[in-house]
C-alpha positions in Angstrom: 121.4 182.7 114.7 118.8 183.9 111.9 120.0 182.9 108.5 118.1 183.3 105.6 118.9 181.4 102.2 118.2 182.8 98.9 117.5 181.3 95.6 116.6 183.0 92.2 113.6 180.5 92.7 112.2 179.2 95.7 109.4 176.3 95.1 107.5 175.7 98.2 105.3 172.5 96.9 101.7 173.7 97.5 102.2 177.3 97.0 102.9 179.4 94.3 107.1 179.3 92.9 108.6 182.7 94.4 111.0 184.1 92.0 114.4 185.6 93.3 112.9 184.2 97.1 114.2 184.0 100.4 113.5 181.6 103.4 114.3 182.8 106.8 115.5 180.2 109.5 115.0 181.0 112.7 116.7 177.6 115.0 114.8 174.7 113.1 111.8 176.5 112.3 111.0 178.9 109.1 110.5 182.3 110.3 109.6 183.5 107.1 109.3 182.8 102.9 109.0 185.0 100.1 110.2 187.7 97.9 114.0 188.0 98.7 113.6 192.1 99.4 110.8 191.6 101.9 112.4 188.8 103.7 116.3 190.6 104.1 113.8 194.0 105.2 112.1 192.0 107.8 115.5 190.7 109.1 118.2 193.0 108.1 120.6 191.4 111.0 120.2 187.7 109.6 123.5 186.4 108.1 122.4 185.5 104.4 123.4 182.4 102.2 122.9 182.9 98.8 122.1 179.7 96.3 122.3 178.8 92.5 119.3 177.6 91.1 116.1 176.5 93.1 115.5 176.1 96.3 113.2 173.2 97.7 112.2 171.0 100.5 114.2 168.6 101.6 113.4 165.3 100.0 111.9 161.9 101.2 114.0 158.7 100.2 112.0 155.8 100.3 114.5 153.4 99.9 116.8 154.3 102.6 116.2 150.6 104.3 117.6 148.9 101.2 119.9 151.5 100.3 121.7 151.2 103.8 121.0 147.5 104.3 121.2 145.8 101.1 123.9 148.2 99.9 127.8 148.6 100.4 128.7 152.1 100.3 132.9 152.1 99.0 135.2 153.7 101.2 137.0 156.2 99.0 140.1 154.8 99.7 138.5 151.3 98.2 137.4 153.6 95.2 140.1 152.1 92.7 138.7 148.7 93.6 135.0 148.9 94.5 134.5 152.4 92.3 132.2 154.9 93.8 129.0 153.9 94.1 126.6 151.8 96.0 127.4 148.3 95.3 124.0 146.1 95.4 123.1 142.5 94.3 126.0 139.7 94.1 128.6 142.5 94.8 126.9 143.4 98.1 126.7 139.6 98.9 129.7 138.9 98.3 131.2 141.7 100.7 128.6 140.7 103.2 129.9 137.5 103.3 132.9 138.4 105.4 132.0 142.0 106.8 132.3 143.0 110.2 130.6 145.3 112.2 132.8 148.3 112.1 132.9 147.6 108.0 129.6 147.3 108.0 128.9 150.8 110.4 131.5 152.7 108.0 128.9 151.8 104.9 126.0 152.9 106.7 127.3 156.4 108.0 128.6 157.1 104.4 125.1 156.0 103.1 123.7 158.6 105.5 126.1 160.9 104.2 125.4 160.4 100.8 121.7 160.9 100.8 122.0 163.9 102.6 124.2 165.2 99.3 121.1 164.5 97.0 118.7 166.6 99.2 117.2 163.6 101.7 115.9 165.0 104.8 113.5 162.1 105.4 114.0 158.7 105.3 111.3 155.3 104.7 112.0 153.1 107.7 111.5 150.9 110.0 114.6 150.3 111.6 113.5 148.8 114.2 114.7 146.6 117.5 116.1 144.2 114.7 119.1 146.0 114.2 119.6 148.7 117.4 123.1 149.9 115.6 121.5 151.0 112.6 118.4 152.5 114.3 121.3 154.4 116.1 123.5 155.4 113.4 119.7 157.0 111.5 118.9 159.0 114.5 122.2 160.0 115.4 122.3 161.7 111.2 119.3 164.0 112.5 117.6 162.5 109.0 113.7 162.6 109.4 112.2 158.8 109.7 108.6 157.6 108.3 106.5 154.3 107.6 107.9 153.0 104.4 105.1 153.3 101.6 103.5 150.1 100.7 105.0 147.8 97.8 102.9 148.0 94.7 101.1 144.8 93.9 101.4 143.3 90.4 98.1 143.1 88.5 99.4 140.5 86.1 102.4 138.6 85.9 105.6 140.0 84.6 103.9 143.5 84.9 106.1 146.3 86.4 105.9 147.5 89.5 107.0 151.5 89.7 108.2 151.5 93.4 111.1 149.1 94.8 112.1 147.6 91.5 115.8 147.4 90.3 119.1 149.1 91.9 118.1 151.4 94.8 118.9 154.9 93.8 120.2 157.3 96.3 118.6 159.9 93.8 114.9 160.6 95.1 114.0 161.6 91.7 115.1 158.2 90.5 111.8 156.5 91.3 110.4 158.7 88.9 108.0 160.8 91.4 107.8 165.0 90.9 108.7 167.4 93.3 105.6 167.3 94.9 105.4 163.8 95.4 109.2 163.4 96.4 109.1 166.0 98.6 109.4 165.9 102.5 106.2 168.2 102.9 106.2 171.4 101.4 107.6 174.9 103.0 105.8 176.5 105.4 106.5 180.1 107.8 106.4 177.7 111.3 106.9 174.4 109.8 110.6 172.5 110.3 113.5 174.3 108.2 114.1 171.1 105.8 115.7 172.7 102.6 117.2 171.3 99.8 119.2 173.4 96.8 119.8 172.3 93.4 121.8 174.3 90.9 118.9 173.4 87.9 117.4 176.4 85.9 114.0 175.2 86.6 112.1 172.3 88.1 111.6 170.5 85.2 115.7 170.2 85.3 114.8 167.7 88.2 113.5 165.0 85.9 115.3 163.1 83.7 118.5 161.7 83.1 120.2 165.1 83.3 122.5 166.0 85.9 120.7 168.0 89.1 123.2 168.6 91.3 122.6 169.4 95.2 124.8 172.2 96.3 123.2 172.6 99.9 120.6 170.4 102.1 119.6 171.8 105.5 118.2 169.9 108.1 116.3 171.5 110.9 118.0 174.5 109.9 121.3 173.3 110.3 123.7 173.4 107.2 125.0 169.5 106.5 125.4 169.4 103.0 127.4 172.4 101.1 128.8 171.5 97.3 132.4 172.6 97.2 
C-alpha cells in the first residue's frame, strides 16, 4: 500500500529542505518528494502518516561491528542490575567471560533493535564467515550493510583520532559528522524508501548534546521504529 509521511520539514541531503513536505512510498521505493499539497493531490488514495519535526534519511552507523560485538546490550529485565545502556570495556569483558550463545544472540537482536530507534538504516560491516550467527541476525533486521570506513591514522603520537575512538555510540551523530555526512544517501523519487524522523525544530537540533529524539525509522518502506 501507498503511504506517504509528512513532516513540517523534509531534508533530502543534496537538495533543497522542503518545508511542510511529503514523501510518498510506494513498496520500498519513493514514489514521490515535495510540498505536502502536491504530494497528497498526486495520491489522494495513499494512507498518510503525519510526523513531528524533520524528516530525514535513514542514517549510516559506522560502528555497528563494535557496537554489536564488543558491546552487551542489558536485557530490560537485567535493567536494575546492568542499567540500560550498552555496556563496553571491562563490563563487557567481564560478561563475556561466561556468556553463551543464546545470551550473546539476545544482545545482538536488541543492538539491532536499538540502532534502528536512533534512525540506522545502514550499518559499517563486515560480518563476515567469522561469525555466520551474527551475519544472520544483521540480514535477518533488513538493516542496510557497507564496507566499514577506514581508521584514521595518527599524525603524531597522542594526537586524537575523530573516528573509532572512546565508547561506541548507538547515536550516529555522536561521531560528530552532519547530516550530510551521517546520512545513508540522500532522498531521491526512485531511490530505496530509507527514512528517519526526529522530533527537533531544525537540523541544527541534531548536533550537540541536546536531546534528538527518533520518533519513526523506515526501512525499505516498511515502518520498524514508531516512538510511543
Amino acid at each position: 500500500m501507498l503511504t506517504i509521511h509528512a513532516a513540517p520539514l523534509v531534508l533530502p541531503v543534496g537538495a533543497a529542505a522542503v518545508a511542510e513536505g511529503a514523501v510518498a512510498v510506494d513498496g520500498d521505493r519513493i514514489a514521490a518528494l515535495g510540498p505536502y499539497e502536491e504530494v497528497v493531490a498526486a495520491y489522494p488514495a495513499a494512507r498518510l502518516r503525519r510526523w513531528p519535526g524533520l524528516l530525514t534519511p535513514g542514517l549510516r552507523q559506522d560502528r555497528a561491528r563494535e557496537l554489536l560485538t564488543r558491546c552487551y546490550h542489558p536485557d530490560p529485565r537485567e535493567a536494575e542490575e546492568l542499567g540500560g545502556l550498552p555496556l563496553w570495556g571491562e563490563d563487557f569483558e567481564r560478561l563475556a567471560a561466561t556468556m553463551d550463545a543464546t545470551r550473546r544472540a539476545g544482545s545482538v537482536r536488541r543492538g539491532l533493535q536499538r540502532m534502528l530507534r536512533h534512525g540506522t538504516t545502514q550499518v559499517a560491516g563486515p560480518f563476515g564467515a567469522d561469525d555466520p550467527a551474527l551475519r544472520t541476525a544483521v540480514a535477518r533486521s533488513g538493516l542496510v550493510v557497507r564496507a566499514a570506513p577506514p581508521v584514521p591514522v595518527r599524525d603524531e603520537p597522542g594526537e586524537p583520532s575523530p573516528v573509532r575512538d572512546g565508547v561506541p555510540d548507538l547515536d550516529p551523530f555522536a561521531a560528530g559528522g552532519d547530516l550530510a555526512r551521517t546520512a545513508h544517501g540522500p532522498l531521491t523519487v526512485g531511490g530505496r524508501a530509507d527514512l528517519a524522523v526526529f522530533d527537533v525544530p531544525d537540523e541544527a537540533a541534531l548536533y550537540g548534546g541536546g536531546p534528538r529524539p527518533c520518533v519513526a525509522t523506515v526501512l525499505a518502506g516498511r515502518l520498524v521504529h514508531r516512538e510511543r
